[in-house]
N, C-alpha and C positions, 0 to 999 in steps of 0.2 A: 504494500500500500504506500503509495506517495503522500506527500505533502498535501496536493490537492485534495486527494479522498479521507485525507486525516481529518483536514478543517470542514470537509460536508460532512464528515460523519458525527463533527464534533457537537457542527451546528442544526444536525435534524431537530425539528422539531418535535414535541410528547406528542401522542396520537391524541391526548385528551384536548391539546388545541386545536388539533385540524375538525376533532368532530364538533367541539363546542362552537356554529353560527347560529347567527341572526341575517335571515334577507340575502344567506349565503356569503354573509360576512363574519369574519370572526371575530369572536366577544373579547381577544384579547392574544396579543403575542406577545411574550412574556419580555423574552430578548431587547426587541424592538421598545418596550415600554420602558424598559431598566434602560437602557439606551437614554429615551425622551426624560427621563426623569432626573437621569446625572449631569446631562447636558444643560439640560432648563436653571436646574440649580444652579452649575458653574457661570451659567451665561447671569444671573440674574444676580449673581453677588457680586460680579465684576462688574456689573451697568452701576450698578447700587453703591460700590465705590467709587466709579467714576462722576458718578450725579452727586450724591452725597458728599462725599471728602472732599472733591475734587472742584465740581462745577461750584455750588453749593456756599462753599465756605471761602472759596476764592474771589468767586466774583460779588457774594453775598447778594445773589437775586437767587427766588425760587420761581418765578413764576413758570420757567418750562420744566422745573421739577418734575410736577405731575408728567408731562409732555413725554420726554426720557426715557422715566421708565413704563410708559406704558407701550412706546412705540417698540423698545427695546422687546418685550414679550413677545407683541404680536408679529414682527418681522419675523422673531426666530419661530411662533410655533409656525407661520406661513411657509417660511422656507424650510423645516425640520418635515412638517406633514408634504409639503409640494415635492419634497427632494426626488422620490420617485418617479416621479411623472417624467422625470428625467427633462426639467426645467433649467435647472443651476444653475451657471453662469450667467447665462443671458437673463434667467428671471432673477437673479442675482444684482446684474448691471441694471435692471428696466427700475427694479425697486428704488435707485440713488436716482435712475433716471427722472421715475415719477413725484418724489419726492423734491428733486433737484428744481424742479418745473413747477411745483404747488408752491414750495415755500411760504405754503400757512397763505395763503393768498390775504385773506383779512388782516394781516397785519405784516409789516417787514421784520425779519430776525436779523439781529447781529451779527457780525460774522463769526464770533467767538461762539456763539450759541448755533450755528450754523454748522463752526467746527464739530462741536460736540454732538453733537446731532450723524455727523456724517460719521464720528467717533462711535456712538449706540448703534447706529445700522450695521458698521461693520462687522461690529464684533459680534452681533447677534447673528449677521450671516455666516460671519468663520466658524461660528458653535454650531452653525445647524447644518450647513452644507460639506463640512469637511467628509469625506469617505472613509472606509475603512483603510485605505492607502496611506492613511494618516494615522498615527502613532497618537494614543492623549499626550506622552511626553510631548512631542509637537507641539500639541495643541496647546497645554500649557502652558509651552516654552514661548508661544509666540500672544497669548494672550496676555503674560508677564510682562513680556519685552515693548505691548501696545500700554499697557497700563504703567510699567515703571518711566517709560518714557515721558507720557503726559504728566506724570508726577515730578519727574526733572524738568521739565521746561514750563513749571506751573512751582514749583516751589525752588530749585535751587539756582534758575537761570530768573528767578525773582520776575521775570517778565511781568508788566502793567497794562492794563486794561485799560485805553483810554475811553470812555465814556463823553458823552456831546449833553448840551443843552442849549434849545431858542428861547429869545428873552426878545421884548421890544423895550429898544431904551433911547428913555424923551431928553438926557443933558444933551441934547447936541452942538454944544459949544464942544463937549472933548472926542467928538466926532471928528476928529483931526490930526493928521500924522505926527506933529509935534505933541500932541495931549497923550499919546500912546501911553503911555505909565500911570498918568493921574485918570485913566479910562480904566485899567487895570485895577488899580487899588479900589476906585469905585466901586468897579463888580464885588472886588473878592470881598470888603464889606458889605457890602448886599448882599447876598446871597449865604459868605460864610464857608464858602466853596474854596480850595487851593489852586486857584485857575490857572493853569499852566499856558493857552495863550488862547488867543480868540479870531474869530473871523465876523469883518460885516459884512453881512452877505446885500444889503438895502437898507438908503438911506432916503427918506420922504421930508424935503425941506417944508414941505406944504404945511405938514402935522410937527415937522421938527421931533421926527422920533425916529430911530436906526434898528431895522434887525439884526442882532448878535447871536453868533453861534458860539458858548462856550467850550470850552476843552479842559478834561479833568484829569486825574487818573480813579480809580475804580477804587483803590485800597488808600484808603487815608485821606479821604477829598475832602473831609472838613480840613477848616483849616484849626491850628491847639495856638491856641496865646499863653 
């Protein structure tokens, strides 16, 4: 007996699951479910630290919280139950595609949230679409290598989150390239914010009011006196 006929014979299945259907489908393969079950786990505690530890406490927004890890599930159980159909790759690629193209249509994402996002897809597709060709060490090895990374370039490359806010603002005496500084100090007492620098994007002599785009960073945008 070869290699080959060791692993079919390893992998028969009990006769009590071939007799046991419903509608001529069966009420349960054992394998395949221990399969869906280690899989889902692993995928859902790595979303759960990437959302969580990661998105979470760094950018201190939740509002795609929820978003994350729900999309994070349903990707994987889509691509885990579709795997068969022998879809993969391409329904694989169409998934970023279709999403790439929605982008939450009723509202714009950031691109940091955009990233991460593109970050939950993937990794829920590598947990559900990898083959048996694939080793868990593999799999492991590279869902480690996806997560320790975002964690060095999110904690130890200190990288900043510049965040924007529109203001309409009525001094328009320091609506002027020489006021640039006493326009500045202006805002960050106003507001209270560390404004790192600003753009007018529209200036209305009529109303004598300028629209300002501020610029922040994400971690530390009050300002401490």
């Amino acid at each position: 007996m070869d290699i080959t006929q060791l692993a079919d014979a390893v992998t028969i299945q009990p006769e009590w699951e071939e007799n046991i259907r419903f509608l001529g489908i069966k009420l349960i393969n054992v394998g395949d479910f221990s399969e869906l079950l280690i899989r889902f786990v692993m995928n859902t505690v790595l979303i759960f630290v990437v959302v969580h530890y990661m998105y979470a406490k760094n950018s201190r927004r939740k509002d795609f919280y929820f978003s994350f890890l729900v999309i994070g599930g349903i990707v994987f159980m889509l691509c885990f139950l579709l795997n068969n159909v022998k879809l993969e790759l391409g329904f694989a690629l169409g998934l970023f595609a279709i999403f790439g193209i929605l982008r939450y249509r009723t509202d714009a994402i950031p691109i940091k949230e955009m990233t991460y996002l593109f970050i939950v897809i993937g990794l829920s597709v590598i947990n559900a679409l990898s083959n048996k060709k694939v080793s868990y060490a593999e799999l492991i090895f590279t869902n480690i290598a996806i997560v320790y990374g975002l964690w060095y370039l999110e904690k130890r490359l200190a990288l900043k989150q510049e965040l924007s806010i529109q203001l309409t603002y009525e001094k328009i005496e320091n609506i002027h390239k020489q006021n640039n500084e006493e326009l500045l100090n202006d805002l960050r007492q106003r507001t209270g914010i560390d404004i790192k620098r600003f753009e007018i994007r529209k200036i209305d002599f009529l109303r004598d009011v300028a629209d300002i785009t501020l610029f922040y960073n994400a971690n530390g945008s009050h300002k401490t006196s």
